[in-house]
Backbone bond lengths (Angstrom), bond angles and torsions (degrees), N, CA, C in turn:
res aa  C-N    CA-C-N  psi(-1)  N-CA   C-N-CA  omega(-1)  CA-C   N-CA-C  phi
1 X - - - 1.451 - - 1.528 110.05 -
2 X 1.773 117.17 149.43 1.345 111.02 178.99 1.696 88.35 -132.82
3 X 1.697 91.27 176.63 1.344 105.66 -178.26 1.835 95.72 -93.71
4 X 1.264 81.44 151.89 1.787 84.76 171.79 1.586 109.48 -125.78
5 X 1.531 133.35 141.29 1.242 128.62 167.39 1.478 125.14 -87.41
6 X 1.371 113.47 121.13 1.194 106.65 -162.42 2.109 120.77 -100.08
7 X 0.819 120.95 -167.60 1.612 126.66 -160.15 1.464 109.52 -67.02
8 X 1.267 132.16 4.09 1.776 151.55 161.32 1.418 88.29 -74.44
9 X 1.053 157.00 -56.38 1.665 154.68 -103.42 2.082 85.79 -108.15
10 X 1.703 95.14 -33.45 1.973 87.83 -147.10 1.634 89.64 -76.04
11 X 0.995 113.53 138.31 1.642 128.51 166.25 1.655 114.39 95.93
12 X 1.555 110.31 -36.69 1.298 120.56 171.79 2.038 110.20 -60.96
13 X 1.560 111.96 -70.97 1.216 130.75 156.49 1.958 95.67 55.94
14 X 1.701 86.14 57.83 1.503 88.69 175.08 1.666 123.92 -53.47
15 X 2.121 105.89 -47.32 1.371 116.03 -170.14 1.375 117.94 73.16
16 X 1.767 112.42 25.93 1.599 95.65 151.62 1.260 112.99 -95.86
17 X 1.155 140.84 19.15 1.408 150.74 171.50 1.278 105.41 -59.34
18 X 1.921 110.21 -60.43 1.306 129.33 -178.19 1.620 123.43 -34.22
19 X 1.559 112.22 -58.09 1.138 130.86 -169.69 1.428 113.97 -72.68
20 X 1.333 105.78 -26.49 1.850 112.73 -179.18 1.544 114.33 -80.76
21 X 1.568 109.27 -50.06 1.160 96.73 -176.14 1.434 142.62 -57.01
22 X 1.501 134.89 102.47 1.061 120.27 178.21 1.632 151.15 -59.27
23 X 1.542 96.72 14.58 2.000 101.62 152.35 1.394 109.42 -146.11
24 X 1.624 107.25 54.24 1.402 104.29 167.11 1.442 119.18 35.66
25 X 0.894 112.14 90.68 1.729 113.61 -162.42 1.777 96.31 -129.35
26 X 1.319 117.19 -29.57 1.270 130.15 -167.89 2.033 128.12 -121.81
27 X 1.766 78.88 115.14 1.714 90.95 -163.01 1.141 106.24 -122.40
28 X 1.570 121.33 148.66 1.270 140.04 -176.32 1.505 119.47 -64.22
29 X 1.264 118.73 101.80 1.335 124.84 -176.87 1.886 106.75 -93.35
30 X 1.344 113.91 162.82 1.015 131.55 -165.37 1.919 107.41 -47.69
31 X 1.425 90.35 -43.61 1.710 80.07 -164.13 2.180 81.26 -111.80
32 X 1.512 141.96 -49.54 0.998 119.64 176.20 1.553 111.45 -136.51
33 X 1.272 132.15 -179.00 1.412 129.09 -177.08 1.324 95.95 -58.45
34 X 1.605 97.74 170.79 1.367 102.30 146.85 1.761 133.12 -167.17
35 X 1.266 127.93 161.32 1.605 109.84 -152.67 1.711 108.99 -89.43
36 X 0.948 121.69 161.05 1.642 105.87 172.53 1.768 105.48 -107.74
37 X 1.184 94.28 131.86 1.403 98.04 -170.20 1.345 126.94 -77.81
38 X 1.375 105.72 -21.04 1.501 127.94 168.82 1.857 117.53 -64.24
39 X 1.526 92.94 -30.26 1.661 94.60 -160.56 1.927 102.29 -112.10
40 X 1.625 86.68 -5.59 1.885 91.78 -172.54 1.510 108.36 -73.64
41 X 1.594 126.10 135.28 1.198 127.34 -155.55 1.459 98.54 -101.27
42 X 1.777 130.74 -4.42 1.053 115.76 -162.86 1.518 118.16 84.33
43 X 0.781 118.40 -4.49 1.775 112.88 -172.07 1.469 117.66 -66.85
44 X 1.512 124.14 -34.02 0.991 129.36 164.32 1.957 117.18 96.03
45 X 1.506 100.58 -12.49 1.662 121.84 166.88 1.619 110.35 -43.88
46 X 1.419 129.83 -36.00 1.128 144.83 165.49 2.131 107.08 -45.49
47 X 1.229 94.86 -67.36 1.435 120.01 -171.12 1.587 101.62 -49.77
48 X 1.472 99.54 -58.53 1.874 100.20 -171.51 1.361 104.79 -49.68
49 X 1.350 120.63 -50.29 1.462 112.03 -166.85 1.906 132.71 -88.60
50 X 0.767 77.11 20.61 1.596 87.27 -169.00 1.562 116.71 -94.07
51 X 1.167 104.18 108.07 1.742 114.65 -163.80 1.479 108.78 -63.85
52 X 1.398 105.40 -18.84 1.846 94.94 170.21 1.332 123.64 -103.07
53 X 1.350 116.95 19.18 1.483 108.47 -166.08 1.279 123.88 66.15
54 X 1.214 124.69 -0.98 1.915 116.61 -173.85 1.036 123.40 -89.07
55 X 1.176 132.43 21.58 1.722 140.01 155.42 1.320 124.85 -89.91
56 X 1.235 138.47 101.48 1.114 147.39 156.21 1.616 136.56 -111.84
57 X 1.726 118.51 149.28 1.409 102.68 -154.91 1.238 94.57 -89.94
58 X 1.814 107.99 162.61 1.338 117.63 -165.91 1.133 120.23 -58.33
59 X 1.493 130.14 -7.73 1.518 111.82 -155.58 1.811 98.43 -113.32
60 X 1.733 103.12 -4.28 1.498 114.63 173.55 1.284 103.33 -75.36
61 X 1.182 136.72 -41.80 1.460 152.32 -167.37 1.954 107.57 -22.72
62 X 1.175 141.75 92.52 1.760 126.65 137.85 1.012 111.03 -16.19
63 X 1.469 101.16 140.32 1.551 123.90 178.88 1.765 96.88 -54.71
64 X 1.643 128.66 -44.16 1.591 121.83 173.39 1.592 113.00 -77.69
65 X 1.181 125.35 -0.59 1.287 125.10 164.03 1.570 110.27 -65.45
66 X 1.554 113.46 -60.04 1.390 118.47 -178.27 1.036 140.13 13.83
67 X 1.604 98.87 -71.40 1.592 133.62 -176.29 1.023 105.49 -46.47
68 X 1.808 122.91 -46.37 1.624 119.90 -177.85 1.872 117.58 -61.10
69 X 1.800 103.91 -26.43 1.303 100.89 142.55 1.557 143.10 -9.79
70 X 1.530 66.42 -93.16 1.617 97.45 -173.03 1.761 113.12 -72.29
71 X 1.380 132.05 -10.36 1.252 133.24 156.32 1.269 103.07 -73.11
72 X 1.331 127.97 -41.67 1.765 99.98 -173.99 1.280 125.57 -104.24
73 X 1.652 105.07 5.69 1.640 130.53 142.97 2.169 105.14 -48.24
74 X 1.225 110.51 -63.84 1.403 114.98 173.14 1.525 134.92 -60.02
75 X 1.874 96.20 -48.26 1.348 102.23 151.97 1.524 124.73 -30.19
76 X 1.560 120.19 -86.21 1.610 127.25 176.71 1.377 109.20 -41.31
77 X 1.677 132.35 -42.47 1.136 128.67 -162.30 1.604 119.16 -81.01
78 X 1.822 102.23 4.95 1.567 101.15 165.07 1.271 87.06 -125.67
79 X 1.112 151.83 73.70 1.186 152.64 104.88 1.214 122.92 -66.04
């Protein structure tokens, strides 16, 4: 399971997420960060700090949450 950042993150794009996580898993995308789901360990260090609330783990996710999924599913996959 990974954390996903959700629709609080776009425009705000505080970046204490960045500094906590311990395997860099999470990079600044055009409109908000975002986690890689492949490399996210679960730890949840992301989640504590985040002044807007927009991190949540994948398996909490709404069926309209998803999408934030699947953007940072796409995100990493043009890297």
């Amino acid at each position: 399971m990974a954390f996903v950042i959700l629709d609080p993150c776009r425009g705000e794009k505080s970046g204490e997420c960045v500094s906590v996580c311990p395997v860099d898993c999470i990079e600044e995308g055009p409109d908000q960060f975002y986690i890689d789901p492949d490399v996210c360990i679960d730890c949840g260090a992301c989640k504590a700090v985040c002044p807007v609330d927009a991190i949540e783990e994948e398996y909490d996710l709404t069926a309209d949450q998803e999408v934030f999924l699947e953007k940072a599913e796409e995100f990493f996959a043009n890297k």
